[in-house]
Structures are given as structure tokens and as C-alpha cells.
mmCIF file as gemmi writes it, N, C-alpha and C atoms, coordinates in Angstrom:
data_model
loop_
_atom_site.group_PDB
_atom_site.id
_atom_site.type_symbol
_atom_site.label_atom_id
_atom_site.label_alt_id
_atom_site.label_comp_id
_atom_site.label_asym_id
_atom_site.label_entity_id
_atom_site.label_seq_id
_atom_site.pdbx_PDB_ins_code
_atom_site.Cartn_x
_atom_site.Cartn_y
_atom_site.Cartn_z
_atom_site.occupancy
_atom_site.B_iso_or_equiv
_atom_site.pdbx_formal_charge
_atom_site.auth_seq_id
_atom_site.auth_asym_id
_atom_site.pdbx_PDB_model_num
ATOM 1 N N . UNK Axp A 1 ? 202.481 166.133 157.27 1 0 ? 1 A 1
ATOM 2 C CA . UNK Axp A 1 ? 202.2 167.17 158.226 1 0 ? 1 A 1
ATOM 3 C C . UNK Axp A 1 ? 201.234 166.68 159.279 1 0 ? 1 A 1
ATOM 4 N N . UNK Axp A 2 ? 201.113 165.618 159.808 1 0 ? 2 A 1
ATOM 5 C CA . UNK Axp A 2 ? 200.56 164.525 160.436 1 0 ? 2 A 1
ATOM 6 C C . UNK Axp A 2 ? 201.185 165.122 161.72 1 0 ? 2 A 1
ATOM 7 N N . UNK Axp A 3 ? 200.667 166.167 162.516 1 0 ? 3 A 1
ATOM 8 C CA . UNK Axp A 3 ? 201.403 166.271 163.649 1 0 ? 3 A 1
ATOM 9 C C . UNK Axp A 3 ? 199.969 165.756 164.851 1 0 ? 3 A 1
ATOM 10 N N . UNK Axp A 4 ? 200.645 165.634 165.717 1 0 ? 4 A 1
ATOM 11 C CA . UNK Axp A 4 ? 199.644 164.901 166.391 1 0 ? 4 A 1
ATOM 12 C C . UNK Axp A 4 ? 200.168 165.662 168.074 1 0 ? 4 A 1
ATOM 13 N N . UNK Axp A 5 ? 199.265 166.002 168.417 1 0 ? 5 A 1
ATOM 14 C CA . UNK Axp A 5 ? 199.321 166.856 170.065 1 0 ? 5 A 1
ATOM 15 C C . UNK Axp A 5 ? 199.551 165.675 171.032 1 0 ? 5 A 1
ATOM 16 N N . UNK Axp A 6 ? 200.525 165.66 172.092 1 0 ? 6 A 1
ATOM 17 C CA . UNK Axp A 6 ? 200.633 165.043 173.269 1 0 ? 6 A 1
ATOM 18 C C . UNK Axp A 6 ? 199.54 164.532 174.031 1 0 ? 6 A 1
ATOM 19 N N . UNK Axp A 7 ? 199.794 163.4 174.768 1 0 ? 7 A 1
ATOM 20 C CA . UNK Axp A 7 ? 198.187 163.266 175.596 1 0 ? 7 A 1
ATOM 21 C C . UNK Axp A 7 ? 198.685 163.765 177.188 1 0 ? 7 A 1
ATOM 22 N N . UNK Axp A 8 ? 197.846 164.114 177.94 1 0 ? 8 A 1
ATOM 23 C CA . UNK Axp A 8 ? 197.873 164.376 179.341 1 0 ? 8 A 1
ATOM 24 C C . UNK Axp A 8 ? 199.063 162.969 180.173 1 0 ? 8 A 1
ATOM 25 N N . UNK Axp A 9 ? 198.669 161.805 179.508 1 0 ? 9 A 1
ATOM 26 C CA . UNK Axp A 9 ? 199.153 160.779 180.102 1 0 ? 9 A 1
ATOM 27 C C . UNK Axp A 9 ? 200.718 160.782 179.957 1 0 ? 9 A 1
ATOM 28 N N . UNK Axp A 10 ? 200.899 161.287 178.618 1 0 ? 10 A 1
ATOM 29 C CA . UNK Axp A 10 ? 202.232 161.645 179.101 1 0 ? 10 A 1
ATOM 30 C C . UNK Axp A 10 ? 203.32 162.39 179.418 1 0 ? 10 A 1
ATOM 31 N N . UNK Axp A 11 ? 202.592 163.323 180.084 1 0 ? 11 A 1
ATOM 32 C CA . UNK Axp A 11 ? 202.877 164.516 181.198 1 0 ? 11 A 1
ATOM 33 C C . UNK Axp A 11 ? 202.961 164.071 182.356 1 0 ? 11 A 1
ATOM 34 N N . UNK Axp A 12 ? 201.879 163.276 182.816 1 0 ? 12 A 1
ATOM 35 C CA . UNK Axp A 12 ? 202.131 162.914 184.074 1 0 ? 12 A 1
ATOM 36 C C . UNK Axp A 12 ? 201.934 161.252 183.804 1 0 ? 12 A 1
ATOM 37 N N . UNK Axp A 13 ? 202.757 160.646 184.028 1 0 ? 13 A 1
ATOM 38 C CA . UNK Axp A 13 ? 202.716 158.987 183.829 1 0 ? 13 A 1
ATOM 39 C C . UNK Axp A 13 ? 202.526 158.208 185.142 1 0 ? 13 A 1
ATOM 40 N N . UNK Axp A 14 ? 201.713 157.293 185.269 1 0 ? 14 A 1
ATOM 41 C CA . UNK Axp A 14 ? 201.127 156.826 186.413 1 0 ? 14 A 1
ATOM 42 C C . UNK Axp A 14 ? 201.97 156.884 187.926 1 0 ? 14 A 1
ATOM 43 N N . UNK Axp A 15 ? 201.907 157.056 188.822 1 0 ? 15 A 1
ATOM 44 C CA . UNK Axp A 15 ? 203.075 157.489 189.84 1 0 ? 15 A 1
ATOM 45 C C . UNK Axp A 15 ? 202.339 156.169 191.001 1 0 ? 15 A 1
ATOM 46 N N . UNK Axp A 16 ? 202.936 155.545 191.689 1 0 ? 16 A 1
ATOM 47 C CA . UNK Axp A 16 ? 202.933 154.838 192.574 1 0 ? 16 A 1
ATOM 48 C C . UNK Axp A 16 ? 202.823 155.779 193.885 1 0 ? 16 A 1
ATOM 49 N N . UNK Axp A 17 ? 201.306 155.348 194.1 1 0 ? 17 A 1
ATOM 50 C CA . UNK Axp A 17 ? 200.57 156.102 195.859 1 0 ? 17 A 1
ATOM 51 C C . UNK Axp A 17 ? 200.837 155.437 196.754 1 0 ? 17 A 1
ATOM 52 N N . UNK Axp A 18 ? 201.974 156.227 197.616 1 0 ? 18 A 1
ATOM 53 C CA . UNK Axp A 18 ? 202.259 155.595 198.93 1 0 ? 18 A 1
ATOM 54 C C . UNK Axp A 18 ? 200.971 155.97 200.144 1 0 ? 18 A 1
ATOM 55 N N . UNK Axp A 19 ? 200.566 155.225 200.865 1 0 ? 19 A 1
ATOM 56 C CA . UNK Axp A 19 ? 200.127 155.402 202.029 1 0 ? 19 A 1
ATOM 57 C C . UNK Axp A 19 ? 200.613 155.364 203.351 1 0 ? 19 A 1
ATOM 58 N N . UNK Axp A 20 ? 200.683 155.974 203.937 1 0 ? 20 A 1
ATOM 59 C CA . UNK Axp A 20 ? 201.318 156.32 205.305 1 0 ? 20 A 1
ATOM 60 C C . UNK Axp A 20 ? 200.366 155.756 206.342 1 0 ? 20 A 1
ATOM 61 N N . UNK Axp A 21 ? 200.436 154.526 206.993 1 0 ? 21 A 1
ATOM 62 C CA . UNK Axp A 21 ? 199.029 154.342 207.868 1 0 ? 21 A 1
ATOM 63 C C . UNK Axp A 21 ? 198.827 155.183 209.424 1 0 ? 21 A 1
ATOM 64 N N . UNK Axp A 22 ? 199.591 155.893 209.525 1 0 ? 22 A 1
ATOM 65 C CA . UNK Axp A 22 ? 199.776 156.639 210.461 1 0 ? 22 A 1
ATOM 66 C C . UNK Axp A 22 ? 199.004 158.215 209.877 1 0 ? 22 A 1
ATOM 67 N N . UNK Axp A 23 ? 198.724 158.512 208.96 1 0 ? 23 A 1
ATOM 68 C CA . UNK Axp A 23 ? 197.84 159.693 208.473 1 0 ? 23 A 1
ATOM 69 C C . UNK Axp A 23 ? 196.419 159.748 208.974 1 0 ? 23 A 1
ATOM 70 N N . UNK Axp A 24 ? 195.94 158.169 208.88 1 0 ? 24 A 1
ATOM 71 C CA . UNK Axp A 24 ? 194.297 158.144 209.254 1 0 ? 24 A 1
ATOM 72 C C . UNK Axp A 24 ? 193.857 157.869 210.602 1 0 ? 24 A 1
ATOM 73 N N . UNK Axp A 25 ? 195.073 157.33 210.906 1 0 ? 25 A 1
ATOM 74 C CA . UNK Axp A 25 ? 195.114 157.58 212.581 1 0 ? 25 A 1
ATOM 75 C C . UNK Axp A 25 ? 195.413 158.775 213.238 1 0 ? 25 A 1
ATOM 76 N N . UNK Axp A 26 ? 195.821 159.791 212.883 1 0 ? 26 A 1
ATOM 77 C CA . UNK Axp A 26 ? 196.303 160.865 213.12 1 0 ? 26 A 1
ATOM 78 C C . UNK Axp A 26 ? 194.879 161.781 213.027 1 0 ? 26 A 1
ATOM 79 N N . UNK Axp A 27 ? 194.088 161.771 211.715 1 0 ? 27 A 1
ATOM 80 C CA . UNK Axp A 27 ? 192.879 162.36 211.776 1 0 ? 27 A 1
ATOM 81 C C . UNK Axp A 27 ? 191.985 161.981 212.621 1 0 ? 27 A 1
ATOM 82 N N . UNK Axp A 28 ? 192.029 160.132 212.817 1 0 ? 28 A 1
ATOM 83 C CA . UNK Axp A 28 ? 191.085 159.98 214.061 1 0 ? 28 A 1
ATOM 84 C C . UNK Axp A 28 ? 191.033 160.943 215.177 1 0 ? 28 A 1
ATOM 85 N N . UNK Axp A 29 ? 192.533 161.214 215.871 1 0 ? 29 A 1
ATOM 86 C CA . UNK Axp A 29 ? 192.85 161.09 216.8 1 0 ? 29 A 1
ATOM 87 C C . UNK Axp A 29 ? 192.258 162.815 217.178 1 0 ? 29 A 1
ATOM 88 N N . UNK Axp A 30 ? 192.661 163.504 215.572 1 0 ? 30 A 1
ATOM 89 C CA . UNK Axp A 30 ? 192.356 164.759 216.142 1 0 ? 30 A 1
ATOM 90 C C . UNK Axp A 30 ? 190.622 164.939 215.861 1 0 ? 30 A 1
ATOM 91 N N . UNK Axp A 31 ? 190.416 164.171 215.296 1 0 ? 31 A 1
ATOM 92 C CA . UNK Axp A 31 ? 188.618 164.118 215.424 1 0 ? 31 A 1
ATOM 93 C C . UNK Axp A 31 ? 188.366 163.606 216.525 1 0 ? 31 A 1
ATOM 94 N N . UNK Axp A 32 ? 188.805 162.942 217.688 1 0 ? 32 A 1
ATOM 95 C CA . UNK Axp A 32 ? 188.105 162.718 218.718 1 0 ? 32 A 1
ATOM 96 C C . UNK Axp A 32 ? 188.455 163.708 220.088 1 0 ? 32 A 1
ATOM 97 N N . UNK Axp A 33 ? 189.808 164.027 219.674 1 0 ? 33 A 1
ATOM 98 C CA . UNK Axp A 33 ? 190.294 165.039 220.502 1 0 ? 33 A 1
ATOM 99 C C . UNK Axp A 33 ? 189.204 166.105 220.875 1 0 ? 33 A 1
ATOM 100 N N . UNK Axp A 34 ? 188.975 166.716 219.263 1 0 ? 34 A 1
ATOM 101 C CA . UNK Axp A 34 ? 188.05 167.564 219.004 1 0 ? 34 A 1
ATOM 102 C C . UNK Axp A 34 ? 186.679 167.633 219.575 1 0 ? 34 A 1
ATOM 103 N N . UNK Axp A 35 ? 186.423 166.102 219.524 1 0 ? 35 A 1
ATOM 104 C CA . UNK Axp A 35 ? 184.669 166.343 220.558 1 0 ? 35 A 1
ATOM 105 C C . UNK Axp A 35 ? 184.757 165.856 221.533 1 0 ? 35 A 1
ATOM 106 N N . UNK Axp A 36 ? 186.145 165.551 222.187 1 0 ? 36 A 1
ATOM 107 C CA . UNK Axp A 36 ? 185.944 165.957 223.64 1 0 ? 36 A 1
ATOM 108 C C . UNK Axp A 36 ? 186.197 166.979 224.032 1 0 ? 36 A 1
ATOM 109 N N . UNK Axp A 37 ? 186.795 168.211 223.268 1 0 ? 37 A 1
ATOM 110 C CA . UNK Axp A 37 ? 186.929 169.397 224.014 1 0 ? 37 A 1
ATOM 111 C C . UNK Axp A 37 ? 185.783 170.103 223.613 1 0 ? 37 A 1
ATOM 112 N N . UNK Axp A 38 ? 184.878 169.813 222.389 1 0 ? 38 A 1
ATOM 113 C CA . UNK Axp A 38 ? 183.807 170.757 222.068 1 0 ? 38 A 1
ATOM 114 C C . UNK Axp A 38 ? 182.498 170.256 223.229 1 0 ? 38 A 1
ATOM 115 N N . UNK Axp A 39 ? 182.752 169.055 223.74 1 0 ? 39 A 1
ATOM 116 C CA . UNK Axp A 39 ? 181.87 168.27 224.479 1 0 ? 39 A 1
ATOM 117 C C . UNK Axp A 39 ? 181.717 168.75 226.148 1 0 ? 39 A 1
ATOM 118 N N . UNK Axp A 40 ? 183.663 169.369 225.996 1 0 ? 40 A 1
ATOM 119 C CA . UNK Axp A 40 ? 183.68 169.585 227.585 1 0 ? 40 A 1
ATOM 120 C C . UNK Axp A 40 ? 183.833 170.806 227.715 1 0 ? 40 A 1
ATOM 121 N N . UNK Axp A 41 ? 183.425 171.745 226.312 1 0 ? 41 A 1
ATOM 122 C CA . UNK Axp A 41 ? 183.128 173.341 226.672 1 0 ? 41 A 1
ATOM 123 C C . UNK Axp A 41 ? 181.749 173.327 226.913 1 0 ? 41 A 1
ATOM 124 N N . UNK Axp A 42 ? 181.067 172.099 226.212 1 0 ? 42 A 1
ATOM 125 C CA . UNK Axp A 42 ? 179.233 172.483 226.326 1 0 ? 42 A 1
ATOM 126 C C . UNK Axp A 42 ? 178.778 172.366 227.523 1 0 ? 42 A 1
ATOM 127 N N . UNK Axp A 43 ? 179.697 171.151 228.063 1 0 ? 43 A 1
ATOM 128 C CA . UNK Axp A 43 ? 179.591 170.979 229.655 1 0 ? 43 A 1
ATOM 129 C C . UNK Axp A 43 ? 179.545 171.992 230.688 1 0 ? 43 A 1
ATOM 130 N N . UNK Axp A 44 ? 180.274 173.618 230.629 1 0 ? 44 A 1
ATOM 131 C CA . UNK Axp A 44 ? 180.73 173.836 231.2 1 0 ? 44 A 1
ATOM 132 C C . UNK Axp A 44 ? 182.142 174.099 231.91 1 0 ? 44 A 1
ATOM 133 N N . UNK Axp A 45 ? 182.738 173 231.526 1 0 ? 45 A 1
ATOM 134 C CA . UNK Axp A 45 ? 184.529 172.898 231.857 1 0 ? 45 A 1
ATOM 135 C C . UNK Axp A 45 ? 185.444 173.191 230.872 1 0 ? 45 A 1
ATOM 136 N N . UNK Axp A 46 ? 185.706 174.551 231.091 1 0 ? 46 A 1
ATOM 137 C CA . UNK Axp A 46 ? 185.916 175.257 229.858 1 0 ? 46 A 1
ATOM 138 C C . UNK Axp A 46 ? 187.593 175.258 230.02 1 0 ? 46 A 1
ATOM 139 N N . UNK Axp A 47 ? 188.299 174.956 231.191 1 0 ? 47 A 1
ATOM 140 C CA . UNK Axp A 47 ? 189.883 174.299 231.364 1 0 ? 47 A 1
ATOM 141 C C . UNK Axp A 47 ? 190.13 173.325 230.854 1 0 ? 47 A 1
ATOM 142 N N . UNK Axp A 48 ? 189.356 171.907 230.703 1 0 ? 48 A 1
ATOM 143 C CA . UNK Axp A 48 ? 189.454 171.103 230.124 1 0 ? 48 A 1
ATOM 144 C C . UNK Axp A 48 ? 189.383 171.056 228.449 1 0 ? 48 A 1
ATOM 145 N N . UNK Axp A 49 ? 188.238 171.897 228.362 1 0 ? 49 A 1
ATOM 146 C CA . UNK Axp A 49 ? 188.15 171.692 227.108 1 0 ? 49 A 1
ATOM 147 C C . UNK Axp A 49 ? 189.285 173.206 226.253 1 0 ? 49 A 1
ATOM 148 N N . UNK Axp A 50 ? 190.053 174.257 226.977 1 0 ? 50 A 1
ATOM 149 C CA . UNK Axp A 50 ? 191.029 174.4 226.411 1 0 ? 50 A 1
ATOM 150 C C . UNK Axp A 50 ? 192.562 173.948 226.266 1 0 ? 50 A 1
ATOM 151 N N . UNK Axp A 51 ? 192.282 172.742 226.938 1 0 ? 51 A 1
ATOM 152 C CA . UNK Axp A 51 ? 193.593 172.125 226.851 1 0 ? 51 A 1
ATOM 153 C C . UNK Axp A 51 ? 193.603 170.731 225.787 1 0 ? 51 A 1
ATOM 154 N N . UNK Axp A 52 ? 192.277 170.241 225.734 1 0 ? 52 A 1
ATOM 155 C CA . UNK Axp A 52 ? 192.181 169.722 224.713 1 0 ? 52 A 1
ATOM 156 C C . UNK Axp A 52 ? 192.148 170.661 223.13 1 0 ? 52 A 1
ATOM 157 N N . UNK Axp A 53 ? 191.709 171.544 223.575 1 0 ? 53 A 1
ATOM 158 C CA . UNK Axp A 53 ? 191.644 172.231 222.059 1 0 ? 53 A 1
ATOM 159 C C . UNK Axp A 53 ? 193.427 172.44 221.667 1 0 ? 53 A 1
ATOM 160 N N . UNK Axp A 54 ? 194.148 172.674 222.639 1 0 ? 54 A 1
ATOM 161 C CA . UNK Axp A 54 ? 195.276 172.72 222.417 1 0 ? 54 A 1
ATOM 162 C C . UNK Axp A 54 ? 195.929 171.912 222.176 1 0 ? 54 A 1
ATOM 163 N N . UNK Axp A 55 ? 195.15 170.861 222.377 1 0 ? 55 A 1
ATOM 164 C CA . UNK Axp A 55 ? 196.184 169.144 222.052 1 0 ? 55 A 1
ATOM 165 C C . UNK Axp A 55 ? 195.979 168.823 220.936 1 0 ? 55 A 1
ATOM 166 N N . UNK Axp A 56 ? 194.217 169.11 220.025 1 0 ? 56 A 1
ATOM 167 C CA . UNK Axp A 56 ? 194.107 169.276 218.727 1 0 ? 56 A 1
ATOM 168 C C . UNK Axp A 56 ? 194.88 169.947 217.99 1 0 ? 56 A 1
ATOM 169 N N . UNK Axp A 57 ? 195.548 170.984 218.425 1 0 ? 57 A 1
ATOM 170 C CA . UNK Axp A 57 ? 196.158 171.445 217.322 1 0 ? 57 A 1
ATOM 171 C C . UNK Axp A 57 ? 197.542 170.851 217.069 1 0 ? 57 A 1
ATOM 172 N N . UNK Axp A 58 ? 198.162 170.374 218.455 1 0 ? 58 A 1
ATOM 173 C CA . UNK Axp A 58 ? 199.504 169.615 217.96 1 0 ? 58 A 1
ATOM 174 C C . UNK Axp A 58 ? 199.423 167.975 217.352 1 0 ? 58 A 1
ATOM 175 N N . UNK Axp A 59 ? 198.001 167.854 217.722 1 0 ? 59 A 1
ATOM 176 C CA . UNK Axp A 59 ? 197.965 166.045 217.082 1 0 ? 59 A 1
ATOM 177 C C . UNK Axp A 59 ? 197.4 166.689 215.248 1 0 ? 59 A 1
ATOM 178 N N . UNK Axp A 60 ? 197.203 167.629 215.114 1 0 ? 60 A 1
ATOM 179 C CA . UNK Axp A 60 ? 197.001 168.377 213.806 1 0 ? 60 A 1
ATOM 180 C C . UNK Axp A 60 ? 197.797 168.274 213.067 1 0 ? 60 A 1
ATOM 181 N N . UNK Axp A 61 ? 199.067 169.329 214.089 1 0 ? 61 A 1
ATOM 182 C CA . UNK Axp A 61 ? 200.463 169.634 213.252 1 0 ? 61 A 1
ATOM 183 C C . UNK Axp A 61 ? 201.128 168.408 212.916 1 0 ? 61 A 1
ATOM 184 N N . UNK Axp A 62 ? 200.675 167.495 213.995 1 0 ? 62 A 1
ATOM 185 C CA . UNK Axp A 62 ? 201.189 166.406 213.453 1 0 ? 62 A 1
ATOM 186 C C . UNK Axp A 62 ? 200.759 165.516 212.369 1 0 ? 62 A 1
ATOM 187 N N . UNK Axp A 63 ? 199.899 165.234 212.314 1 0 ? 63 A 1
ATOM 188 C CA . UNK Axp A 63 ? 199.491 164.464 211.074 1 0 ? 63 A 1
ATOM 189 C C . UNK Axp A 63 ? 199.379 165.102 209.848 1 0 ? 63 A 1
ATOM 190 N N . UNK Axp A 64 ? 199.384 166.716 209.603 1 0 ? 64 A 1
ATOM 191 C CA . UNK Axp A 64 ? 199.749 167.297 208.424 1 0 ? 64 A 1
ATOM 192 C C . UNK Axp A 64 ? 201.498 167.37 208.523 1 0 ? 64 A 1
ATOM 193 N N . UNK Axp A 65 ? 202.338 167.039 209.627 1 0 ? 65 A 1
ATOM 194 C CA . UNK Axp A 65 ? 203.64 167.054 209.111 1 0 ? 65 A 1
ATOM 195 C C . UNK Axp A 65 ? 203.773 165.306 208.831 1 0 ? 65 A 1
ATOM 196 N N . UNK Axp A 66 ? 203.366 164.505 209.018 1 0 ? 66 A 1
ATOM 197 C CA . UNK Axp A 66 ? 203.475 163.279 208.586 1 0 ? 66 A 1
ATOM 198 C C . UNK Axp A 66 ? 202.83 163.484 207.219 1 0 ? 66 A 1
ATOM 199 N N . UNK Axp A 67 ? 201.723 164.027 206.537 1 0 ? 67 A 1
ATOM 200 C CA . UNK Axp A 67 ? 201.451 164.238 205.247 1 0 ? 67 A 1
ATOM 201 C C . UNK Axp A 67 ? 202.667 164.907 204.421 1 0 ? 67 A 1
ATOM 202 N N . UNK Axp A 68 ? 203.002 166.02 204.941 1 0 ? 68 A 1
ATOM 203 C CA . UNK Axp A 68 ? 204.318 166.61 204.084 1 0 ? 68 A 1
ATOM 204 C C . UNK Axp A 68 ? 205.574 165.559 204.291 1 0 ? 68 A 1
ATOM 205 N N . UNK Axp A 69 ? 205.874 165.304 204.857 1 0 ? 69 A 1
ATOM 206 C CA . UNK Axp A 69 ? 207.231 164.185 205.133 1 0 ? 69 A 1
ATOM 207 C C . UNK Axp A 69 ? 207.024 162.672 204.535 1 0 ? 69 A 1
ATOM 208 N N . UNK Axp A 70 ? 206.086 162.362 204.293 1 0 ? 70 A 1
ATOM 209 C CA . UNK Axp A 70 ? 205.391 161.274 203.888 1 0 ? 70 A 1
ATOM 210 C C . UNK Axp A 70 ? 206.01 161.546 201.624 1 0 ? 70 A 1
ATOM 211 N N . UNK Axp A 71 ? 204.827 162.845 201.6 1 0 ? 71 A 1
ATOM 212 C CA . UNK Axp A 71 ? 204.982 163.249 200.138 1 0 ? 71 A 1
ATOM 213 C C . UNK Axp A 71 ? 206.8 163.934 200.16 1 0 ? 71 A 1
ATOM 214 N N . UNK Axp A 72 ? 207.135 164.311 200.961 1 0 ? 72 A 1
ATOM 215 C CA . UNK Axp A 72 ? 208.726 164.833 200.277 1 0 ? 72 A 1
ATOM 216 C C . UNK Axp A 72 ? 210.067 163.58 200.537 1 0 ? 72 A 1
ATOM 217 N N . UNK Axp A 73 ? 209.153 162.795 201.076 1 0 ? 73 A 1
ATOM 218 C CA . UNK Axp A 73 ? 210.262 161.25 200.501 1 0 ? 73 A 1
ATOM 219 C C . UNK Axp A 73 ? 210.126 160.785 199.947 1 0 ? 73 A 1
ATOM 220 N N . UNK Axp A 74 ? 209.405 160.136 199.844 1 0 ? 74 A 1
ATOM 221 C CA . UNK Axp A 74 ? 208.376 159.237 198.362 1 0 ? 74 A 1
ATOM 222 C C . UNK Axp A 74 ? 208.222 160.128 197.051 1 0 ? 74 A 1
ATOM 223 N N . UNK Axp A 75 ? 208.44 160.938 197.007 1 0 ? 75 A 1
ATOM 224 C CA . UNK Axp A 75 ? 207.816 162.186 195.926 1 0 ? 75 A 1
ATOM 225 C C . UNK Axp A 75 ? 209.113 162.549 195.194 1 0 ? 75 A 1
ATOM 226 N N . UNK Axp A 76 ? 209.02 162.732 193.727 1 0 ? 76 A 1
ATOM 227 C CA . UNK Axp A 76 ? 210.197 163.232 192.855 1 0 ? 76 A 1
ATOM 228 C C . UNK Axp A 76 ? 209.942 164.586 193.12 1 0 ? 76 A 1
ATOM 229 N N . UNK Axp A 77 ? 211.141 165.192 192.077 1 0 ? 77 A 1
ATOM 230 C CA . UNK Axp A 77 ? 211.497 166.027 191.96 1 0 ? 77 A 1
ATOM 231 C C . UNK Axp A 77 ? 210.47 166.865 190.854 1 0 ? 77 A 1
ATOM 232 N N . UNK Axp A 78 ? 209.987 168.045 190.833 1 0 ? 78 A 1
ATOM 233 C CA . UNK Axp A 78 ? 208.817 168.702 190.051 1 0 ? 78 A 1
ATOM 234 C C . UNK Axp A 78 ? 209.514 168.334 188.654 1 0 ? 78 A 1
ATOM 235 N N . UNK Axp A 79 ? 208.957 167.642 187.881 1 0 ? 79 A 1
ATOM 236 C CA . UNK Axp A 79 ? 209.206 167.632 186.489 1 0 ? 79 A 1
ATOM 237 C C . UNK Axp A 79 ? 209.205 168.727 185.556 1 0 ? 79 A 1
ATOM 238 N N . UNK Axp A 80 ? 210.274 168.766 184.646 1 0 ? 80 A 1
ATOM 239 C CA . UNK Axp A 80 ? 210.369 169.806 183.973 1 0 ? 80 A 1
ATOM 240 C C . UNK Axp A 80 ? 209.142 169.791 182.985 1 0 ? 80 A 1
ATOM 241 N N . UNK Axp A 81 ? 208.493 170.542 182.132 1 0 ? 81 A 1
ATOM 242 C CA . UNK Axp A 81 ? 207.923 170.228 181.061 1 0 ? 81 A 1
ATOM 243 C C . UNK Axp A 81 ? 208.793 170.602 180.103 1 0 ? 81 A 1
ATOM 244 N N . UNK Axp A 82 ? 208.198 169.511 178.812 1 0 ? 82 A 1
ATOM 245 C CA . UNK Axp A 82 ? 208.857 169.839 177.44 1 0 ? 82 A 1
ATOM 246 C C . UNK Axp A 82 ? 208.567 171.398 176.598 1 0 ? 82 A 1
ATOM 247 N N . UNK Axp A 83 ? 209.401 171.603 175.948 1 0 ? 83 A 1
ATOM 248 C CA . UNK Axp A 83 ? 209.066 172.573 175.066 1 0 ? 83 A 1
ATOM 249 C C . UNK Axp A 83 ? 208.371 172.094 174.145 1 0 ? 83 A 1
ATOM 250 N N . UNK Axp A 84 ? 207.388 173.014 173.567 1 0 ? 84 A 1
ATOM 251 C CA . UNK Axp A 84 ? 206.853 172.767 172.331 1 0 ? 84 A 1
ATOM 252 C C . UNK Axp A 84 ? 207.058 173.336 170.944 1 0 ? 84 A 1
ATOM 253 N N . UNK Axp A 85 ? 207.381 172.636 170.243 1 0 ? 85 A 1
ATOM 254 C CA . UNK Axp A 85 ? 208.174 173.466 169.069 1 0 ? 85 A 1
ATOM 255 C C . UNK Axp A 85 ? 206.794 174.516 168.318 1 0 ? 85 A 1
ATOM 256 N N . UNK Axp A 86 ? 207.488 175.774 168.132 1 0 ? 86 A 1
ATOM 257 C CA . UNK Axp A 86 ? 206.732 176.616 167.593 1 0 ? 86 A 1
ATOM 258 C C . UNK Axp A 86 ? 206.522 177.565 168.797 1 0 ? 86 A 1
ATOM 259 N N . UNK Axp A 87 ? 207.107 177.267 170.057 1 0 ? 87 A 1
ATOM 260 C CA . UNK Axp A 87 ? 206.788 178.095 171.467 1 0 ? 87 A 1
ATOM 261 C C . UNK Axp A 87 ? 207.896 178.637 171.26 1 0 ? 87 A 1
């Protein structure tokens, strides 16, 4: 009667992390975006700095859709879990 409980490890078994090098460039891009428009509202030039704020948000969308497109190619399918007998 030696039953022995599953370990975590093999539920989820080591998965190979892709990196996308286009993700950390993407955050640069909207981190600098970002303080030039927060830079050129303090200024005063509050046209400039809403058109940059608006460019942040599509260099945004973009690098969180390179995060999702990145993980739904590289990425399996949600694993089923096992049953456990006595469930």
C-alpha cells in the first residue's frame, strides 16, 4: 500500500523558453516614447506630447502582440491533467 503522490515536476516537465528579441526592444521603444511625451507635456507642448502618447500605445500594442504571437507558436496545447484514482 506504498502509494506515493506525484511530484509537481511531473505536471509540468521542463518546457524550452523561447525568446523573441524583438520583445525588449519593443519595451525600450515604448519606454522612451513615453518620456518624450511626458517630457514634452512638462514642456508645455501638449500636441506633441499627445501624439506621442498615442504612438505609445501602438508601439505597446505592439510588443504585447509580439508577446502573444511569440507564446501561441512556440506554446503547446493546455495539457490535460491526469485523473486521480479515488477522484
Amino acid at each position: 500500500m506504498g502509494s506515493t503522490e506525484p511530484s509537481i515536476e511531473e505536471f509540468f516537465p521542463e518546457k524550452k523558453r523561447v525568446k523573441n528579441p524583438f520583445v525588449p526592444i519593443g519595451a525600450l521603444m515604448t519606454a522612451g516614447v513615453l518620456t518624450a511625451g511626458l517630457i514634452s507635456f512638462k514642456r508645455g507642448n501638449s500636441k506633441l506630447g499627445q501624439k506621442l502618447m498615442r504612438a505609445r500605445v501602438v508601439v505597446q500594442g505592439a510588443t504585447v502582440a509580439l508577446m502573444v504571437g511569440t507564446a501561441s507558436y512556440y506554446g503547446d496545447s493546455f495539457p490535460k491533467f491526469p485523473k486521480f484514482p479515488g477522484f
